[in-house]
C-alpha positions in Angstrom: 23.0 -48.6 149.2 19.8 -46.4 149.8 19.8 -43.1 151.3 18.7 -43.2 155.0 15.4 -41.3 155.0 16.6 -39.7 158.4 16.9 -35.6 157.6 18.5 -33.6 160.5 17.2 -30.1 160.9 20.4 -28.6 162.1 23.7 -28.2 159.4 26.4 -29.9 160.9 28.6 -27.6 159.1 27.7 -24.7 160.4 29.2 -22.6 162.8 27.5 -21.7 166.4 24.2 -22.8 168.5 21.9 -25.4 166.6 18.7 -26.9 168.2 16.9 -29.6 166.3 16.2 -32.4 165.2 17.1 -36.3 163.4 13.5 -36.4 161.8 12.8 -39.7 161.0 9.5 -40.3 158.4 7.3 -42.8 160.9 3.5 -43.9 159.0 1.6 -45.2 161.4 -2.1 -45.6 163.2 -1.9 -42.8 164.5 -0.3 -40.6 162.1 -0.2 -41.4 158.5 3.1 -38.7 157.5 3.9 -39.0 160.8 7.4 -38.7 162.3 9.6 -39.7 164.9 12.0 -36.1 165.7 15.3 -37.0 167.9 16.5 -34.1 169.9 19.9 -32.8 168.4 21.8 -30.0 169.5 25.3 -28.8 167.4 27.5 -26.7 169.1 30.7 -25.4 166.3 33.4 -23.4 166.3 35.7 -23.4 163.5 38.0 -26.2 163.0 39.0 -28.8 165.3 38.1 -32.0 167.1 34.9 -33.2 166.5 32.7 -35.2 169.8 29.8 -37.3 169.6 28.0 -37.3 173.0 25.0 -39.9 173.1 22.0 -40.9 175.6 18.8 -42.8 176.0 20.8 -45.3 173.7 18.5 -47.8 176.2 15.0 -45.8 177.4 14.9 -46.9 180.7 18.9 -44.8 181.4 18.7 -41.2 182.8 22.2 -39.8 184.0 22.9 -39.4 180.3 19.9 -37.6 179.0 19.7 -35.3 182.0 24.0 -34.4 181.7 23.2 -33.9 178.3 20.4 -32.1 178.4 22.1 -29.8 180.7 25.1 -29.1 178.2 22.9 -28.6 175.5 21.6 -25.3 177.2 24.6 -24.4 178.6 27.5 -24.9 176.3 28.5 -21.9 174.2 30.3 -21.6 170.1 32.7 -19.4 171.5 34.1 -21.5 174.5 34.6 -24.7 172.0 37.3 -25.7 169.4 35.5 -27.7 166.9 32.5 -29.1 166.9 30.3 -30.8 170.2 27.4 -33.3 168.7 24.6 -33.8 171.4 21.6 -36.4 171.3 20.5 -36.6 174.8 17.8 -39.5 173.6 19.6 -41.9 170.8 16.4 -44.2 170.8 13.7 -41.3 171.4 10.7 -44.0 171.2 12.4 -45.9 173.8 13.0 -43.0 175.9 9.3 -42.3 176.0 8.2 -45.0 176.9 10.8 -45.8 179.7 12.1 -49.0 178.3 15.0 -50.8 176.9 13.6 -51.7 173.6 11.8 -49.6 171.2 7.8 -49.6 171.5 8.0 -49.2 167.9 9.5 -52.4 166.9 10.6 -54.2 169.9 14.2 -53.5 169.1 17.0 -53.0 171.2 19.4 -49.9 169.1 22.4 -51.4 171.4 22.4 -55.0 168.8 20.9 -52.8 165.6 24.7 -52.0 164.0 25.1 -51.3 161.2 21.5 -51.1 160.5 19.9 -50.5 157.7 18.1 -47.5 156.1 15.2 -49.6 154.3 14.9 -51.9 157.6 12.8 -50.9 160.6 12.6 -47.7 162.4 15.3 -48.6 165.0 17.5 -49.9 161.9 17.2 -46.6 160.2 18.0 -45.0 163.1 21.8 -47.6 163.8 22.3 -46.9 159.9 22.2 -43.0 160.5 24.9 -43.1 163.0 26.7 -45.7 160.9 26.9 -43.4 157.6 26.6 -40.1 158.8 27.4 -39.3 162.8 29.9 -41.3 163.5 32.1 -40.9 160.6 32.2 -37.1 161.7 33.4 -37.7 165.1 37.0 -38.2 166.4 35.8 -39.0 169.9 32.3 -40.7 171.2 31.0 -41.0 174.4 27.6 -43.1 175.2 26.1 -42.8 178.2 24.5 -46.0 179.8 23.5 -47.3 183.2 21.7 -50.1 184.7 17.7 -49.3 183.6 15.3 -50.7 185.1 16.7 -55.0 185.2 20.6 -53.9 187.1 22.9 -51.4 189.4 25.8 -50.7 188.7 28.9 -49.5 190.7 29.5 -46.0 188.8 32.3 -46.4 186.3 33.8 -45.2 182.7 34.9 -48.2 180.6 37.0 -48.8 177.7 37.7 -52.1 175.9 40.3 -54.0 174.9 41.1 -54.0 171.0 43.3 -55.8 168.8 44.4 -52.3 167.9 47.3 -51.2 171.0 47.5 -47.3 170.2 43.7 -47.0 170.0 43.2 -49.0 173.3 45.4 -46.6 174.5 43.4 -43.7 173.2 40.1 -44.8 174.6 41.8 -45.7 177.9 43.6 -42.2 178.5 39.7 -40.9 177.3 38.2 -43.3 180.1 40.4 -42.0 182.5 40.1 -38.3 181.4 36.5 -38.9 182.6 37.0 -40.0 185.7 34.1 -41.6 187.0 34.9 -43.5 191.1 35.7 -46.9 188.8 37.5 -47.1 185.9 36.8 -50.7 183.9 38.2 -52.4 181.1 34.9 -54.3 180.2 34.3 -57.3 178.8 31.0 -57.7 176.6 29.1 -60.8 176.7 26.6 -59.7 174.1 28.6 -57.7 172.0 27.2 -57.8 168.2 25.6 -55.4 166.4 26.8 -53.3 169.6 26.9 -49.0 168.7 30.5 -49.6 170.8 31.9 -51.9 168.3 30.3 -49.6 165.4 32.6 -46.6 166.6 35.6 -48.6 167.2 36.0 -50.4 164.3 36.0 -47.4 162.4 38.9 -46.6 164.9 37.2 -44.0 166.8 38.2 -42.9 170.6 35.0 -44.4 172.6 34.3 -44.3 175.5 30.9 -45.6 177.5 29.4 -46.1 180.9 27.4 -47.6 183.7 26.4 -45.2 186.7 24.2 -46.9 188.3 20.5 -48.1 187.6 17.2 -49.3 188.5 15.5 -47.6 186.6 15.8 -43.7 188.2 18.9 -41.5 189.0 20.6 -39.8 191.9 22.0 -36.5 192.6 25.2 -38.6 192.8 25.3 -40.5 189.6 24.0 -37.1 187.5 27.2 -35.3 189.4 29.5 -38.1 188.0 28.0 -37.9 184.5 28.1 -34.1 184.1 31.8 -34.0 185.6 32.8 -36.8 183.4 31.2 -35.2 180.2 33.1 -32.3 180.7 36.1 -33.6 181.6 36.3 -35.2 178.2 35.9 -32.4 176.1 38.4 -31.0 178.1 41.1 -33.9 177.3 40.0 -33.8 173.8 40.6 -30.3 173.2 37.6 -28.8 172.1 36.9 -26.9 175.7 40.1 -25.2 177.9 40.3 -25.5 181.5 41.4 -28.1 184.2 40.2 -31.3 184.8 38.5 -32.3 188.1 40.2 -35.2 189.0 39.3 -37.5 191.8 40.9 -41.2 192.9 38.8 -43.5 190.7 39.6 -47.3 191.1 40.6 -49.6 188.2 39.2 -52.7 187.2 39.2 -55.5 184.6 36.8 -58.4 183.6 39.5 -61.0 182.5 37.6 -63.8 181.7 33.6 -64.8 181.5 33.6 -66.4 184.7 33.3 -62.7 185.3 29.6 -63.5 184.4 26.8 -64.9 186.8 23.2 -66.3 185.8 20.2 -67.9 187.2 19.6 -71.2 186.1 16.1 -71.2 187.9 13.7 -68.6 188.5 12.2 -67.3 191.9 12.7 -64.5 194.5 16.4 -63.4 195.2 18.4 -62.8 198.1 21.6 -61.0 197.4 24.6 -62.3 200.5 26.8 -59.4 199.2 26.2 -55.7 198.1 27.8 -53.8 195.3 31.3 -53.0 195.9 31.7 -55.7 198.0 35.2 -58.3 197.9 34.3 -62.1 197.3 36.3 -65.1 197.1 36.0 -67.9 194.5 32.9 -70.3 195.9 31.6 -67.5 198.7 28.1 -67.0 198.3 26.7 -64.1 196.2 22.8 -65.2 196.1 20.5 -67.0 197.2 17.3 -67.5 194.6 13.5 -68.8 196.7 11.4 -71.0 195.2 8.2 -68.6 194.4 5.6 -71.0 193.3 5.9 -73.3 197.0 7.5 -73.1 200.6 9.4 -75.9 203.0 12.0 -76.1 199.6 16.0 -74.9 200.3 16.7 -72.1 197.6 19.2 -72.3 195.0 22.6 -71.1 195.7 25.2 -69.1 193.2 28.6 -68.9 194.4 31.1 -66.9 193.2 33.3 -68.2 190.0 36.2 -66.2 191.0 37.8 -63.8 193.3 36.5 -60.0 192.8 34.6 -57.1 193.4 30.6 -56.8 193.1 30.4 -54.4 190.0 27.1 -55.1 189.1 23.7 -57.0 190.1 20.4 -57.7 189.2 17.7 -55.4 190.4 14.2 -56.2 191.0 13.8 -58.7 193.5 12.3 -61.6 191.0 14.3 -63.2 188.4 13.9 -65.7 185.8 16.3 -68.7 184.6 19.4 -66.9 182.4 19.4 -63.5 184.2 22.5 -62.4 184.9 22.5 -62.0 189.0 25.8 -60.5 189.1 29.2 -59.7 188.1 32.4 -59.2 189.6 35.7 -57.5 188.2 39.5 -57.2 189.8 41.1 -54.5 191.0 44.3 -53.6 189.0 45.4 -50.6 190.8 43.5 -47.8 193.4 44.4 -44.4 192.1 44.5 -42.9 188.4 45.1 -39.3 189.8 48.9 -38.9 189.8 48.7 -40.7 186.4 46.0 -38.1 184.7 48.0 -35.2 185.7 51.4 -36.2 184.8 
């Protein structure tokens, strides 16, 4: 296979403070030898655990980039036992642009695994993690909310694997962050997924969803830079305590976890996020938008659970997903994360 033309300017090797960049040869209109330079900051200290720590894997996500970008200054070689990876803006292109998908080639870096290093400029960039990042790391955390299209309820999440004493690993890791929810998610749309890259090579991952709509809140940023933190902590690379809060635990057991529009219009949501529903209450109510004097379409729920998630702007189009609910499994991982 090719090399990936991606050349970092930082030596991963080294110990200390690095600053740089994933500089990624990009020929275009614009600029002929041209590049596209990802943020990248290395933070070693001698031997020991090595964390990946990953935003802006979607453009339109912000509690990541700005706990990251706040760690980056911040963290120091000689509080750290290994070595601390940061890339506050995985998809950079994405990032500035403020969308899902790259500008560049309409690509979304979330379904780009493995990628490839002669393949587009996204591809190159999947393949980069695939070969070199992630095969450094022993723990990996990717930030993620609900951009611009959903809201989430703030949780961690893990997932469940064929492997038991990884599951385990990534759980006690989901924990050890310790956002208000703790999920064991469920992916409907799960290949070529950065989340399956890292955990078939048996990494501990861990990702998130704090929120969403396309901004941040004083709130979600808090849960993000606590979490971060936390996790070095339970991985070993910083020393200190925890801060440990009740956060609630959920599951998605099933795809009925999972609801969509089948026709398009203007929404009107009958429960919030965080909200209880029964199997056949209503969750929505979708409004014709093209006439009046017409009932709407109703979606009712397909099980009993919590609100975990919903769509966001107030139009939607057949095949969104309007919502999804989850079931509580137990109220309070405190006791459990100190033991």
């Amino acid at each position: 296979m090719r090399d990936n033309p991606i050349s970092p300017t930082v030596d991963f090797d080294a110990d200390g403070v690095q600053h740089g960049f994933l500089r990624l040869p990009y020929s275009r209109n614009e600029s002929a030898w041209g590049s596209i330079q990802i943020p990248v900051t290395v933070v070693k200290n001698g031997t020991g655990p090595c964390a990946l720590l990953t935003g802006g894997n979607h453009g339109d996500e912000y509690e990541g980039p700005l706990a990251l970008l706040g760690l980056a200054q911040t963290l120091r070689a000689k509080d750290v036992t290994g070595t601390v990876i940061i890339i506050p803006f995985m998809n950079h292109p994405a990032f500035l642009a403020g969308t899902r998908l790259s500008p560049v080639d309409n690509i979304n870096l979330n379904r780009a695994f493995p990628g490839a290093p002669d393949g587009t400029p996204t591809a190159k960039i999947a393949d980069f993690f695939q070969r070199t990042l992630l095969p450094m790391a022993d723990i990996v955390l990717d930030f993620h909310s609900g951009g611009k299209t959903l809201d989430f309820l703030p949780f961690a999440a893990s997932h469940i694997l064929d492997d038991a004493a990884q599951m385990a690993r990534c759980r006690a890791a989901r924990d050890a962050f310790n956002a208000p929810f703790s999920v064991e998610m469920r992916e409907i749309d799960g290949l070529g997924m950065y989340d399956d890259a890292a955990e078939s090579m048996g990494k501990t991952f861990v990702t998130t969803e704090l929120g969403g709509g396309g901004s941040a809140t004083p709130q979600t940023v808090a849960i993000a830079r606590k979490g971060v933190h936390n996790l070095l902590i339970h991985a070993g690379i910083l020393q200190g305590e925890m801060q440990i809060a009740p956060s609630r635990v959920l599951t998605q057991p099933s795809d009925d976890c999972f609801h969509f529009a089948d026709t398009g219009g203007l929404i009107e949501f009958s429960v919030t996020l965080g909200d209880t529903v029964q199997q056949n209450d209503d969750i929505a109510h979708i409004w014709p938008a093209h006439y009046s004097g017409q009932p709407p379409r109703t979606i009712k729920a397909q099980m009993d659970g919590i609100v975990t998630a919903r769509h966001h702007p107030g139009l939607v189009l057949p095949g969104d997903c309007v919502a999804v609910l989850a079931i509580e499994i137990t109220t309070d991982l405190t006791k459990e994360i100190q033991c």
